[in-house]
N, C-alpha and C positions, 0 to 999 in steps of 0.2 A: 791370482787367476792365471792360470795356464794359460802359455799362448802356445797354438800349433806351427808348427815347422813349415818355414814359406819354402818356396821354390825358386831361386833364382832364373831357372831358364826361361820359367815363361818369360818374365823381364828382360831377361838379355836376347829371348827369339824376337815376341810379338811388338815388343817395345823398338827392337831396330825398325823391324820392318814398315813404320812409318817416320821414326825418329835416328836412325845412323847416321842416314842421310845431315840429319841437324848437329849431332855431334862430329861428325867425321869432318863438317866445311867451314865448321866457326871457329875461326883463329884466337876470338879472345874468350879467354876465360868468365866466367859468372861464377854468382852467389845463389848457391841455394838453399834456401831455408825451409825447413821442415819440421813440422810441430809433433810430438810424438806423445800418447799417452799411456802410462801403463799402473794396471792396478797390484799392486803388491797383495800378497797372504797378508793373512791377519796375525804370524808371528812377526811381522817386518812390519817398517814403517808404512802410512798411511800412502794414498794414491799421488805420486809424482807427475808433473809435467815438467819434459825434456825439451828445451828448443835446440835444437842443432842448426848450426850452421856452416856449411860444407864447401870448404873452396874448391872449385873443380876444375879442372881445365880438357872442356870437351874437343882437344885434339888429337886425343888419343880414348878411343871407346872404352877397350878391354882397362886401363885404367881408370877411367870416369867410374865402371862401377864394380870394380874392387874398392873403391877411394865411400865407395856406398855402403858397399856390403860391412866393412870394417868400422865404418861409423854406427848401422844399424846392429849389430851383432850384439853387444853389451846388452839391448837391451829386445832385441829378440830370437829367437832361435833359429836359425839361416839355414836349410840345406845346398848348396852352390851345386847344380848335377851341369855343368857349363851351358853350352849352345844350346837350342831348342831344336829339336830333330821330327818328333809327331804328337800331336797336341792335339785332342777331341776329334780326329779325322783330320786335322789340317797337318800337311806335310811339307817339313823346312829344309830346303836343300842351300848349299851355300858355292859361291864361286867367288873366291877372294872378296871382297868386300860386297858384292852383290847376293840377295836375299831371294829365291824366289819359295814360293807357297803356292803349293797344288795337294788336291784331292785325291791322288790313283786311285788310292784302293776301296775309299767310298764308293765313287767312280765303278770300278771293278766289280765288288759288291751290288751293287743298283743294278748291272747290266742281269750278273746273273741269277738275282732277285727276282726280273721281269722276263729273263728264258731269252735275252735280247744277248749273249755275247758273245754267238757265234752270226750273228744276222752281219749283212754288207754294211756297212758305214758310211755316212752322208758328211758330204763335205761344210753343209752352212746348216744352221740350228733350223729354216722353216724356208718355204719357198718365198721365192721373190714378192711383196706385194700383197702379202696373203693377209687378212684380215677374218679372224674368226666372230660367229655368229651363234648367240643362243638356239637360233631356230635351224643348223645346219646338223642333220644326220640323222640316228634314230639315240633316245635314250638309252643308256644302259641300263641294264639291267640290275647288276650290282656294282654301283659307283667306288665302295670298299678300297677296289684295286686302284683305282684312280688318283683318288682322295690319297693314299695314302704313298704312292709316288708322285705326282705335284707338292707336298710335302718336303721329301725328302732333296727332290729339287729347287726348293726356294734355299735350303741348309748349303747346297754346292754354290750358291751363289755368292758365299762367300769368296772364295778364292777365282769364281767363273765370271764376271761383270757382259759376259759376254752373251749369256745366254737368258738375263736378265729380262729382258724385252719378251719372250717367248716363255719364259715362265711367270711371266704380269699376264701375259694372254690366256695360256691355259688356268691360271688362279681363277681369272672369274666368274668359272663355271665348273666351280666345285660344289655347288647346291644341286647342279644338273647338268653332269657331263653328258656328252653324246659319242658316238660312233668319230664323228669329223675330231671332236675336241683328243679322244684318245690318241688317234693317229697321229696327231701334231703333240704330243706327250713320247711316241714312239720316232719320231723324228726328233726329238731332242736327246730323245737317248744316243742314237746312234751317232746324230754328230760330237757327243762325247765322245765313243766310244773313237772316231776320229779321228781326237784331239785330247786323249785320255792322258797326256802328259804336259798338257797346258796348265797354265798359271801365271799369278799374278808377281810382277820380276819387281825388286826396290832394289836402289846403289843409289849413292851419297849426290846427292846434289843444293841448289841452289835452296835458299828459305824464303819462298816468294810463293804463293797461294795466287793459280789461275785456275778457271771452269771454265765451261763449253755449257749451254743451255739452249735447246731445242723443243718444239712442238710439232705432233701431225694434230693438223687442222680438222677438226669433225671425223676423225681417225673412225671412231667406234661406229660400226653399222646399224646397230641396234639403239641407241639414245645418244650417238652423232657428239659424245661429250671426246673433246682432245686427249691424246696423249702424251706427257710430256717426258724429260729426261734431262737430269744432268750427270758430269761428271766435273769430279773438285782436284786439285791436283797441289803436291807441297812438291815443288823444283818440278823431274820430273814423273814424281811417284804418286799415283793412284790411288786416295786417301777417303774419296766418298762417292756414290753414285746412284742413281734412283733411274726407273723406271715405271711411271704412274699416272693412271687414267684420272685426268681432272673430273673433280666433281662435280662441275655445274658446265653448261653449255657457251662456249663463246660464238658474241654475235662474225668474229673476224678471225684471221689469222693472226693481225697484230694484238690484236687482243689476248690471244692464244699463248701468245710468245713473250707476250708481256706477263700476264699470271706466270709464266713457267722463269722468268727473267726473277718474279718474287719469291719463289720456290728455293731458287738457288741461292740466292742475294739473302736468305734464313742461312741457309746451310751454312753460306760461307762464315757469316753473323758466330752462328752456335761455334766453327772450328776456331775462329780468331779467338772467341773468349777460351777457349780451351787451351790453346797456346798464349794466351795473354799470365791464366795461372799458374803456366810453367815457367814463364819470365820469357819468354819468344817474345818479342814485338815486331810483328812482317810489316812487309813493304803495303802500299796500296792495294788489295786485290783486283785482278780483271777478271770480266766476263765477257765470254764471247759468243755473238750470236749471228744469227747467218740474218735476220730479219731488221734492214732498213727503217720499219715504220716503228717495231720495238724500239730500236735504240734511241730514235728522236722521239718520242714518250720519255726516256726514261731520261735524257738530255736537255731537254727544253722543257720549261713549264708552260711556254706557247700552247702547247698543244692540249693542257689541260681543257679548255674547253671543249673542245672536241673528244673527249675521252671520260667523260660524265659517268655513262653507262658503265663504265670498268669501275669496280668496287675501292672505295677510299684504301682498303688495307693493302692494294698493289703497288699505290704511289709510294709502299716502302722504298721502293728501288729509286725514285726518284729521289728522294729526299736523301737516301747513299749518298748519289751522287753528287749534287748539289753541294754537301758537306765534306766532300771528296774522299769519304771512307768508299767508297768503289768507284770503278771505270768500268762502260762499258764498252766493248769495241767490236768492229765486223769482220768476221771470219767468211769465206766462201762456202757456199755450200758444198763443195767439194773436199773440205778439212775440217769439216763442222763434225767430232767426234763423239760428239751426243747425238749425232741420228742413228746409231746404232743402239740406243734403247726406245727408236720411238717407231719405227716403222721393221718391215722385213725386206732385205735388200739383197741386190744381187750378189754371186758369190766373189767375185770381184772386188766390189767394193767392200761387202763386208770383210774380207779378209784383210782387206789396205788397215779398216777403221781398229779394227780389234790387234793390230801389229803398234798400232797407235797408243791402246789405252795403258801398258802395253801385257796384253795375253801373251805369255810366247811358252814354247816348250824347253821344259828346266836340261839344263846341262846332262851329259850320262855322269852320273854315280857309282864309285866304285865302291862305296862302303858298305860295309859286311853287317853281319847282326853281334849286338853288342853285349848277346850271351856267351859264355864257353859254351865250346863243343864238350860233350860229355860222350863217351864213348862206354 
């Protein structure tokens, strides 16, 4: 059976940019074993399995996976094209061991897609406090254009975490957008256009898994159901993050922040065993949350009685910690970096919070295009 011709860069772009980090800080060597199978023609022998096992010593990246590619090679067809530079809209810029990934040209594209890239540009993704409503504006007419930008901006939210919170707002009202709901779509644009050379920055650090986990309390005007937010973090790079309207109504806030406490206490759950298959075994994870009455729920089983009405499947996070696979600890609300997917804030603080996650704009680039000139 033919195999098709892999591509190393995506491996050596997308794979740094949450994992260098892991290679670049771990002093001791591992074992990796990888199961490989391959089915031969039928003038050659029958179907072989290969176990490879790969000593490697992840102190030095650029030989970690040459020490790969030479092992897989025998037995698949490799193209090595190096570093990763643009990959599906996603754009890799490099400054010494630091990684960062931004959108321009998507970006660019979108504005003048939507006739928006000579308009003035807005400094924060929506106003201060702004909460949208099914019943604010007039319908459109032809939702189309709508519909099909709210799209294209859940896609930038790959490399944007920033504007996250504001593209969960306008998604809701893609069965029935209105007048009001466009405008705050036209406010998103622009503060791209802003911040058109933002993205998300990774460089080597520590192998230790922290989150921030946040709620607005009866956030939604229209069925009063919370909004919640985390963000997951490997050292200090930005590796998962959610912006989402709970589904069912809570009677409290601690309530609120306790469902969203379970939300992240999954995520972290799903990334541990994903680094568990790669042979990682991290330190305890923490979570951090700004709300006192959450964290003694998720601390004491005291409190179990009084906490009836919250759904058994929450008390996951209790039982974490009990077992001591999580901690949870308190953050102030003034460094709580998940409120910036739960509410709209001022321009101030949002720009503290998103310097935090960290958004920042990529270095200048001298690099040229990687065609000959033909004259």
């Amino acid at each position: 059976m033919a195999t098709a011709p892999l591509t190393s860069s995506i491996s050596a772009g997308f794979t740094s940019s949450t994992q260098s980090s892991t290679i670049s800080t771990s002093t001791q060597s591992s074992t990796m074993s990888t199961t490989m199978s391959t089915t031969s023609s039928p003038e050659t022998s029958p179907s072989v399995t290969n176990f490879l096992s790969i000593k490697l010593d992840r102190t030095n990246y650029a030989l970690w996976l040459a020490q790969i590619l030479d092992k897989i090679a025998p037995y698949l067809q490799i193209l090595d094209l190096g570093s990763i530079h643009y990959f599906l809209g996603v754009e890799a810029s490099y400054d010494g061991p630091v990684l960062y990934l931004t959108q321009k040209k998507y970006i660019v594209d979108l504005l003048h897609r939507t006739n928006m890239h000579e308009v003035k540009p807005c400094t924060t993704r929506a106003p201060s406090g702004q909460k949208l409503s099914l019943y604010d504006g007039e319908k459109l007419s032809d939702p189309s254009e709508y519909r099909s930008v709210v799209g294209a901006l859940q896609y930038l939210t790959l490399t944007r975490p920033d504007i996250s919170y504001s593209v969960n707002q306008v998604c809701k009202f893609m069965h029935c957008p209105t007048t009001v709901h466009w405008t705050a779509v036209k406010r998103i644009l622009l503060y791209l256009k802003y911040s058109i050379h933002h993205g998300l920055k990774y460089q080597p650090g520590s192998l230790f898994i922290s989150a921030y986990s946040d709620a607005d309390y009866a956030g939604d005007p229209d069925n009063r159901q919370s909004t919640g937010g985390y963000c997951v973090y490997l050292g200090p790079n930005l590796i998962s993050w959610s912006s989402k309207t709970h589904k069912t109504v809570s009677r409290s806030s601690a309530e609120a922040e306790y469902r969203q406490l379970a939300f992240t206490a999954a995520e972290i759950s799903w990334n541990e065993a994903m680094f568990c298959d790669l042979s990682l075994f991290l330190q305890c994870p923490t979570i951090w949350s700004d709300n006192l009455s959450a964290i003694a729920i998720a601390s004491n089983p005291v409190f179990h009685a009084r906490t009836k009405h919250v759904e058994v499947d929450y008390h996951y996070v209790r039982e974490k910690v009990v077992n001591k696979e999580l901690q949870v600890l308190f953050v102030s609300t003034t460094d709580q970096v998940a409120d910036t997917f739960c509410k709209g804030l001022s321009s101030s603080r949002f720009h503290f919070l998103v310097s935090k996650l960290p958004v920042l704009p990529r270095p200048l680039s001298l690099r040229g295009s990687d065609k000959p000139i033909i004259n």
